[in-house]
C-alpha positions as CSV (number, residue, x, y, z in Angstrom):
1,X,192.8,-12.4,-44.7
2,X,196.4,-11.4,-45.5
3,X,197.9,-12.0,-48.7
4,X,199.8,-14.7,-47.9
5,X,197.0,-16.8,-45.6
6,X,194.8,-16.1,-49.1
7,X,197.5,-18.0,-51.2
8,X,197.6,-20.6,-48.4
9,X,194.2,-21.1,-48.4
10,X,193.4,-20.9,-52.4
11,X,196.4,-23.1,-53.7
12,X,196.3,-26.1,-55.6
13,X,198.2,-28.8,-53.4
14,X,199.7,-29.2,-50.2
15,X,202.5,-30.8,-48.4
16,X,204.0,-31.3,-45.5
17,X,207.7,-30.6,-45.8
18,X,209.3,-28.1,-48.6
19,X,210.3,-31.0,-51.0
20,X,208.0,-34.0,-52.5
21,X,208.7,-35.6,-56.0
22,X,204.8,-35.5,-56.6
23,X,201.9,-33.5,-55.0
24,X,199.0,-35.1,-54.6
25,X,197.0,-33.4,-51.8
26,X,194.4,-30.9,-52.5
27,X,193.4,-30.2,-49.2
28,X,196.4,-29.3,-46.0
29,X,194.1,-31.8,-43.3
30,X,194.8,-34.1,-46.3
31,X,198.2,-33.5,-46.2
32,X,198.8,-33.2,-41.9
33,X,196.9,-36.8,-41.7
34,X,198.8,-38.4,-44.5
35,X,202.3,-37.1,-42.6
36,X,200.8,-38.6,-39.4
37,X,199.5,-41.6,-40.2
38,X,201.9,-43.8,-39.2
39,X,202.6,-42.3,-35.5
40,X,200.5,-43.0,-32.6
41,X,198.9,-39.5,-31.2
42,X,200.9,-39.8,-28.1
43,X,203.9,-39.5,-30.6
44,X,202.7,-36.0,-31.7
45,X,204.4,-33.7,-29.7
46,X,207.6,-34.9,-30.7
47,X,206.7,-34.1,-34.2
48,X,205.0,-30.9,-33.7
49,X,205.4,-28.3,-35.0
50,X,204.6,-29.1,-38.3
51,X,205.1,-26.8,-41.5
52,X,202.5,-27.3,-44.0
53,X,203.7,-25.5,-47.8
54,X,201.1,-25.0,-50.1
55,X,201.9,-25.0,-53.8
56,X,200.2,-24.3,-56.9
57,X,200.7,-25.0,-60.1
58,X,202.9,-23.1,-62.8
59,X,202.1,-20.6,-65.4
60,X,203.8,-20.6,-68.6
61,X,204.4,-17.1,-69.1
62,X,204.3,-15.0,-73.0
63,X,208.2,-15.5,-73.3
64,X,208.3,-19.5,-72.6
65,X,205.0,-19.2,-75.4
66,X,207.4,-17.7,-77.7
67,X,210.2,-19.6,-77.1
68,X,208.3,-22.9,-78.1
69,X,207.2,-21.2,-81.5
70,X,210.3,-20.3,-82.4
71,X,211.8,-23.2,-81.6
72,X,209.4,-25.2,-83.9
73,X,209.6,-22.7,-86.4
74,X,213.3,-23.6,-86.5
75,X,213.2,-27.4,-86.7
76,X,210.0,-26.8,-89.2
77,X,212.3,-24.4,-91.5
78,X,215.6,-27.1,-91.2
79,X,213.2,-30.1,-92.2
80,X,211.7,-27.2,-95.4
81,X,214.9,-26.1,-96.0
82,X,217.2,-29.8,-96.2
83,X,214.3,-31.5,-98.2
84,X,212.7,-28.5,-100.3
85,X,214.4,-25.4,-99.6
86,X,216.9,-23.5,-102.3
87,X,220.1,-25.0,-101.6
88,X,222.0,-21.3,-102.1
89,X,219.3,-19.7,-99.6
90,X,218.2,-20.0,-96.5
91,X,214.6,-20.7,-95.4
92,X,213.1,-17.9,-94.2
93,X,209.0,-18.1,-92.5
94,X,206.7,-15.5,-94.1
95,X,204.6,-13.3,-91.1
96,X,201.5,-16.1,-91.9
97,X,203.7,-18.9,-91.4
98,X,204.7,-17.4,-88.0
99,X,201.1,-16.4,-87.3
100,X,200.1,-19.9,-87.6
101,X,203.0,-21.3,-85.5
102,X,201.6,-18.7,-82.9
103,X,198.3,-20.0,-83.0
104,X,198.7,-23.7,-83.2
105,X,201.3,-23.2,-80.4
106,X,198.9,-21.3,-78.3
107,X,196.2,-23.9,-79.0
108,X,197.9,-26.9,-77.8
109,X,198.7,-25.6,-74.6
110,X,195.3,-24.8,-73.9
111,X,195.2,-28.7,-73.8
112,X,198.0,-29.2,-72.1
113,X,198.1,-30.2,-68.3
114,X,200.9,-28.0,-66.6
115,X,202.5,-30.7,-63.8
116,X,205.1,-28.5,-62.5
117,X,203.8,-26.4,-59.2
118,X,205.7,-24.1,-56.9
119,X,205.8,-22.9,-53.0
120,X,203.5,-19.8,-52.7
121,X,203.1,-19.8,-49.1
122,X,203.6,-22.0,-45.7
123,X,201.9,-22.3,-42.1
124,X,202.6,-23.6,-39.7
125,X,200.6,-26.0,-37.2
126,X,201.3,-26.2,-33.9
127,X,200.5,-29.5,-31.2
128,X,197.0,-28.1,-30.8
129,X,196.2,-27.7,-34.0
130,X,197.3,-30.8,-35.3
131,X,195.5,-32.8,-32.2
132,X,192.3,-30.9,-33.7
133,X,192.7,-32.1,-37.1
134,X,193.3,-35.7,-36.3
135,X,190.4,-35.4,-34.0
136,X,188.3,-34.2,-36.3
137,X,189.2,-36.1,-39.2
138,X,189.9,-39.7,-37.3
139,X,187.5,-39.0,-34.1
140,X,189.0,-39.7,-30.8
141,X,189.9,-43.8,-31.3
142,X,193.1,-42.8,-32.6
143,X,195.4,-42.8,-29.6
C-alpha cells in the first residue's frame, strides 16, 4: 500500500469535495452515498468522477503547547502583578510557577477534543466504482 492510499485509508473523516464546514463521515462509502443521495443512478455518470478527500484531525504541535503557557503565564502575572504585585517591579514567574503552567497546560489538553482536521490525501472514484458502492450499500432497487 503506498503512503498516500495508507493515509487514505487510515484517516479520520471523509468527504466528498475539498471544502465542508463540518466533517462528519468516518467511512468514504459513507461519504460517496451521502453526495449521491439525492440523484437517481441513471444521473451518475454525469456526476462521475467523484473525488473523495480524506481528512484527519489536527495535532497541536510543542510550539502551539508553549505558546498557550505563556500566554497564561502572562495574563496570570498581569492579574498578580495589578492586584498584589510591587508596584515599582514587575512580576516575574519563578521556574516552579512555569513548571506548573507546563503541566496543568499539558493536562487539559489531554481532555481536550481537537475539532479542527486537515486534507492528508484524496482518490478518486470513477462511474464503476461508484455504481459498486451504491450497489452494495443500497442493493439494486435504487435506479
Amino acid at each position: 500500500m503506498t503512503e498516500d492510499a495508507d493515509k487514505f485509508e487510515n484517516a479520520d473523516y471523509y468527504a466528498v469535495g475539498d471544502w465542508h464546514e463540518r466533517l462528519s463521515h468516518s467511512g468514504w462509502e459513507e461519504a460517496i452515498l451521502e453526495h449521491t443521495e439525492e440523484w437517481e443512478v441513471s444521473e451518475l455518470p454525469r456526476h462521475c468522477p467523484l473525488t473523495v478527500f480524506a481528512y484527519r484531525r489536527a495535532t497541536i504541535s510543542d510550539n502551539a503547547e508553549k505558546g498557550m503557557v505563556e500566554s497564561l503565564l502572562e495574563r496570570f502575572c498581569d492579574d498578580f502583578q495589578e492586584g498584589y504585585g510591587d508596584p515599582e517591579d514587575e512580576t516575574t514567574p519563578s521556574n516552579a510557577v512555569v513548571e506548573i503552567f507546563q503541566v496543568a497546560v499539558a493536562a487539559a489538553l489531554k481532555h481536550m477534543s481537537v475539532w479542527t482536521c486537515h486534507p492528508v490525501a484524496e482518490r478518486t472514484f470513477e462511474l464503476e466504482e461508484v455504481l459498486a458502492i451504491e450497489k452494495a450499500w443500497r442493493g439494486d432497487d435504487n435506479g
